[in-house]
Residue frames as a rotation matrix with the C-alpha (Angstrom) as fourth column:
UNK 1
-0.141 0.656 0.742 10.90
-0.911 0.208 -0.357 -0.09
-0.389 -0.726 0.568 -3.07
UNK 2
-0.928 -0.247 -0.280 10.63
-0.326 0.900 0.288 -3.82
0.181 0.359 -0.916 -3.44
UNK 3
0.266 0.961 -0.070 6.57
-0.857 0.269 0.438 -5.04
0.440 -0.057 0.896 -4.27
UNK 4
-0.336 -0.125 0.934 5.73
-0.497 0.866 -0.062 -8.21
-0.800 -0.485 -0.353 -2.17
UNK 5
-0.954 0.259 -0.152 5.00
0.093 0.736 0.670 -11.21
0.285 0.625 -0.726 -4.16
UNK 6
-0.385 0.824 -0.415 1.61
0.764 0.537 0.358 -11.13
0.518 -0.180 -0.836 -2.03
UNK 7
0.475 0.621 0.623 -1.04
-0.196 -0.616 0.763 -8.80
0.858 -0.485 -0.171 -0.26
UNK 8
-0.656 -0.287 -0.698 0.15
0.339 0.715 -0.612 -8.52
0.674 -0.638 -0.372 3.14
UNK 9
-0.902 0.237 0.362 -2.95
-0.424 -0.644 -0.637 -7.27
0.082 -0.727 0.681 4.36
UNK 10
-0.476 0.735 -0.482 -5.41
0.266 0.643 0.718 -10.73
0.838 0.214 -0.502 3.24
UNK 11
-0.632 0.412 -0.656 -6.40
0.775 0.345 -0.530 -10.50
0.008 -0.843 -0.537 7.04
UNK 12
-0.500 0.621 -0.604 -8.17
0.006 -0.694 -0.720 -7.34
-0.866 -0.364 0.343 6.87
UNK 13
-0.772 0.548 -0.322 -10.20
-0.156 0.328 0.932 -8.66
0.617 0.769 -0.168 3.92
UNK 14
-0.798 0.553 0.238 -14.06
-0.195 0.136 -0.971 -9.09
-0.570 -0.822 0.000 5.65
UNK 15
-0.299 0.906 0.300 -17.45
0.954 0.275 0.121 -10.72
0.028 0.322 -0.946 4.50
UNK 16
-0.676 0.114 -0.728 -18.81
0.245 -0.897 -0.368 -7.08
-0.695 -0.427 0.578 3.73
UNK 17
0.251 0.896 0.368 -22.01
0.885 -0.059 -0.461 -5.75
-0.391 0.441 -0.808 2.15
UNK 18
-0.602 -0.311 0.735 -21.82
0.659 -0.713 0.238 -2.67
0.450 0.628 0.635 -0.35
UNK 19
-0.646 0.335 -0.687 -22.54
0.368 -0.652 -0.663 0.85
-0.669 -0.681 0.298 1.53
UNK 20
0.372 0.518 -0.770 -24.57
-0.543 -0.552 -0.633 2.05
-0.753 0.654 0.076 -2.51
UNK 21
0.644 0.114 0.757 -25.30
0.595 0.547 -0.588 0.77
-0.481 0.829 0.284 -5.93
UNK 22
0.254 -0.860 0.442 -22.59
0.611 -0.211 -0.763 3.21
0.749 0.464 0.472 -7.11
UNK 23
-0.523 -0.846 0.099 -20.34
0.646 -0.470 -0.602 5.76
0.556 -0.251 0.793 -5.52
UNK 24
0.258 0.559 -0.788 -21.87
0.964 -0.209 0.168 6.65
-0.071 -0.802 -0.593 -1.97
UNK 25
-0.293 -0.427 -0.855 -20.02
0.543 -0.810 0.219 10.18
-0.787 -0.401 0.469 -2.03
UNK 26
-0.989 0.092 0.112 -21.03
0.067 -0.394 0.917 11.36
0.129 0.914 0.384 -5.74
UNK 27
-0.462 0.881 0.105 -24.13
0.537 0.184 0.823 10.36
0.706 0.437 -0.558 -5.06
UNK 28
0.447 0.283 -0.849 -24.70
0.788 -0.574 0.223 12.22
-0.424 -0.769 -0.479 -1.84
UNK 29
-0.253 -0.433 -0.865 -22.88
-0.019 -0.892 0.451 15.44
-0.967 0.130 0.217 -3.90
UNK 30
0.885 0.346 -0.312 -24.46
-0.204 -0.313 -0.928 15.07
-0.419 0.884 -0.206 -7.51
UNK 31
-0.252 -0.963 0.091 -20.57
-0.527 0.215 0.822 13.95
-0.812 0.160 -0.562 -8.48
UNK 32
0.617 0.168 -0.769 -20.11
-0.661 0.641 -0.390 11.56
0.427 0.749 0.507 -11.64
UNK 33
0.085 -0.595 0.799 -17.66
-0.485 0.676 0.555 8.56
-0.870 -0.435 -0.232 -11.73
UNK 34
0.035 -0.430 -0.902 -16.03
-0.975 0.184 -0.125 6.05
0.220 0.884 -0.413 -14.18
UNK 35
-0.002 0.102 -0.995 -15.82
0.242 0.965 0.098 2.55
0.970 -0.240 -0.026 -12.43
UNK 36
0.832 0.277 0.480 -16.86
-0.478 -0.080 0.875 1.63
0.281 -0.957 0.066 -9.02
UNK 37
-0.481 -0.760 -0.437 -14.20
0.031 0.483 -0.875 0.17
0.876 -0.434 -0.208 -6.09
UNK 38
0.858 0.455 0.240 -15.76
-0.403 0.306 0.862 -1.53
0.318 -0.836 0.446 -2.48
UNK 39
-0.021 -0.240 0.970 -13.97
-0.949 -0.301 -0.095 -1.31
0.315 -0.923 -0.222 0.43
UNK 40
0.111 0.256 -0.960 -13.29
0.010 0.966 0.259 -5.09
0.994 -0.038 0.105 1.40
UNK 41
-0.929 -0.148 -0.338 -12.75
0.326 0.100 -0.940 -4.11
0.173 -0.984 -0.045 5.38
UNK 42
-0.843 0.432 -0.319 -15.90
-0.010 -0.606 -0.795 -1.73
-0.537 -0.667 0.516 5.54
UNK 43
0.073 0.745 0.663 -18.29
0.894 0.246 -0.375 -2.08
-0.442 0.620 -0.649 1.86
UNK 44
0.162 0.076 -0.984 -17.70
-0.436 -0.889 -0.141 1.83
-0.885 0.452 -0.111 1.06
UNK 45
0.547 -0.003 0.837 -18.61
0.820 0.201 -0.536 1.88
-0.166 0.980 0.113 -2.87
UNK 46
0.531 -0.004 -0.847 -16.37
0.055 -0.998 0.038 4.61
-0.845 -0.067 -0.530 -4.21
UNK 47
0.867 0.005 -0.499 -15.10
-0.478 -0.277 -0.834 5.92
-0.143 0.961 -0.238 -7.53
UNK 48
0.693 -0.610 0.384 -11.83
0.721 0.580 -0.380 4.79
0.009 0.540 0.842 -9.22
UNK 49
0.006 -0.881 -0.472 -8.58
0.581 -0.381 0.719 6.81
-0.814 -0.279 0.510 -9.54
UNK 50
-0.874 -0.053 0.482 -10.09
0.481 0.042 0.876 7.62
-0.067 0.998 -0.012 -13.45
UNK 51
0.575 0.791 0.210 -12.99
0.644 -0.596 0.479 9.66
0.504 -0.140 -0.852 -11.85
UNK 52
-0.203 -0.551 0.810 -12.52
0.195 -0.833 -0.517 13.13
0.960 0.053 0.276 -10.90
UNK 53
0.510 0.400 0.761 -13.21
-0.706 -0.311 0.637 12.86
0.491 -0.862 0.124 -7.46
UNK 54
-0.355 -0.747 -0.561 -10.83
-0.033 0.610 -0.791 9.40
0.934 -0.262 -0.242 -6.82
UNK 55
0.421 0.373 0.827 -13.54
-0.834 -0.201 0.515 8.34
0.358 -0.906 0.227 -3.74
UNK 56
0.859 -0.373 -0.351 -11.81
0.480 0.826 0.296 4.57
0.179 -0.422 0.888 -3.09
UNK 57
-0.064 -0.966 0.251 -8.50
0.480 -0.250 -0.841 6.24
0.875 0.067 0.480 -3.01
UNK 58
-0.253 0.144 0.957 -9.90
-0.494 -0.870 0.000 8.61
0.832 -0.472 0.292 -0.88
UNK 59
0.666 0.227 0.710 -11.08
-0.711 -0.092 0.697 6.64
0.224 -0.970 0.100 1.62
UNK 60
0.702 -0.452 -0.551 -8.42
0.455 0.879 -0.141 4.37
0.548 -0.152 0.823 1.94
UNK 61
0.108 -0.339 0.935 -6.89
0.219 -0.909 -0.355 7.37
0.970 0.243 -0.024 2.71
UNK 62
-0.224 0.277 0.935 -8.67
-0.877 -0.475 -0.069 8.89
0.425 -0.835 0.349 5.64
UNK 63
0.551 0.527 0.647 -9.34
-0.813 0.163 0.559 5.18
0.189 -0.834 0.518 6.77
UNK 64
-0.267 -0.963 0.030 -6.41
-0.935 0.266 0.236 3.37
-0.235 0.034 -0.971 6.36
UNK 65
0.746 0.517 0.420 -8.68
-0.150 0.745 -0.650 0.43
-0.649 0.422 0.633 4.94
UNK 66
-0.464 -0.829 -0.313 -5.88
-0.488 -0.056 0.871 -0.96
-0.739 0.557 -0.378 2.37
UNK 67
-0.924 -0.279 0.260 -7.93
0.048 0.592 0.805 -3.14
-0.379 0.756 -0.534 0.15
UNK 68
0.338 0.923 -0.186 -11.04
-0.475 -0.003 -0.880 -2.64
-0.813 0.385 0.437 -2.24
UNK 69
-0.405 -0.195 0.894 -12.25
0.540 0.737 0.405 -5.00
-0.738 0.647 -0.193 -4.96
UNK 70
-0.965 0.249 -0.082 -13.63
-0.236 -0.687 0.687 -3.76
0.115 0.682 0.722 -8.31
UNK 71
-0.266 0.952 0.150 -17.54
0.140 0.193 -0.971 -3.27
-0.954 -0.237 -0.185 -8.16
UNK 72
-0.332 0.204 -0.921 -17.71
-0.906 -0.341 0.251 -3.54
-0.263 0.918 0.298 -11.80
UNK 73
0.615 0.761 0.207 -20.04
-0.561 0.606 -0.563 -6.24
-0.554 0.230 0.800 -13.56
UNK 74
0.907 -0.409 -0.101 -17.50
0.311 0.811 -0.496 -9.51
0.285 0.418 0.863 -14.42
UNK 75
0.355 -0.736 0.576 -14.51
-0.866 -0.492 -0.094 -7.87
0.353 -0.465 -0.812 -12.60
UNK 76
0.932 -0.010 -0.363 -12.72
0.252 0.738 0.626 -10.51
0.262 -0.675 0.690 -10.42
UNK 77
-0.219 -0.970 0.106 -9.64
0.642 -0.225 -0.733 -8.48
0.735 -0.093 0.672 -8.92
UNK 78
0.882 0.373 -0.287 -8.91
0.471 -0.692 0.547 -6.68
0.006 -0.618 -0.786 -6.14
UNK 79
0.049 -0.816 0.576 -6.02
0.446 -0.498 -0.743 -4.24
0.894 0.293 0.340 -5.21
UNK 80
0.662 0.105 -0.742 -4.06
0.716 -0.382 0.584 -2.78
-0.222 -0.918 -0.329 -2.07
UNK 81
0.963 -0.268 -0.038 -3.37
-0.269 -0.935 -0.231 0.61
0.027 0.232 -0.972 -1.65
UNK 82
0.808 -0.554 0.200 -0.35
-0.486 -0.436 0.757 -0.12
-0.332 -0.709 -0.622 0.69
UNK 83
0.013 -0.743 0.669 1.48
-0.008 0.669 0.743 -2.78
-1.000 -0.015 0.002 -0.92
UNK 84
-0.053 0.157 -0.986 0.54
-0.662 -0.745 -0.083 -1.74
-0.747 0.649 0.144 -4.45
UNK 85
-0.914 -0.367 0.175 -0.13
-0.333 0.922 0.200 -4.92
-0.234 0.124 -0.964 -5.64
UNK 86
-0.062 0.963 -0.264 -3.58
-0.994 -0.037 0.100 -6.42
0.086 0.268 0.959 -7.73
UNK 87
-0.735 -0.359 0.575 -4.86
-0.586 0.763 -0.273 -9.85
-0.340 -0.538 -0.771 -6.88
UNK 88
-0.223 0.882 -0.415 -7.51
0.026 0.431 0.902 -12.54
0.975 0.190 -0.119 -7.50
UNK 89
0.108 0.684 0.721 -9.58
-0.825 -0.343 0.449 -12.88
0.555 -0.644 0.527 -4.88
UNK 90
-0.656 -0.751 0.078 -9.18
-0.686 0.550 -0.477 -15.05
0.315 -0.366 -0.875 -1.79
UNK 91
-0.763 0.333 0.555 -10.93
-0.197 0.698 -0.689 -18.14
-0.616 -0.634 -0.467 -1.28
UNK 92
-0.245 0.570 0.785 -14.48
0.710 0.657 -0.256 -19.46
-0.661 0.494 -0.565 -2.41
């Protein structure tokens, strides 16, 4: 499989607001977590791939949403599922 040089999925990047201060699904199930990840099409906060539940994965999953940024404090990166591929953020 050949990685693009670039996200091709920038367009479904979206001015979006966070759905919880940490991982909307743990917290509605008593769950734990390890770092947060936020949906950049929809805001869903959800765990990391390093928590035992793997909720950003998950919903990229079931919603075919391809990119979430890290919701960790001084982070500045994001990652798509589909093109496997970590970025800086786009724009201001």
């Amino acid at each position: 499989m050949t990685v693009p040089a670039t996200c091709l999925h920038l367009d479904q990047i979206r001015d979006v607001v966070p759905s919880a201060d940490g991982c909307e699904d743990c917290l509605r199930t008593g769950g734990r977590w390890v770092h947060l990840r936020e949906c950049m099409t929809c805001g869903h906060v959800g765990c990391c791939d390093s928590s035992p539940n793997r909720h950003a994965s998950l919903h990229a999953g079931t919603s075919g949403h391809p990119i979430i940024r890290s919701f960790e404090p001084g982070e500045n990166w994001m990652w798509c599922y589909i093109d496997q591929i970590a970025f800086a953020p786009v724009g201001p």
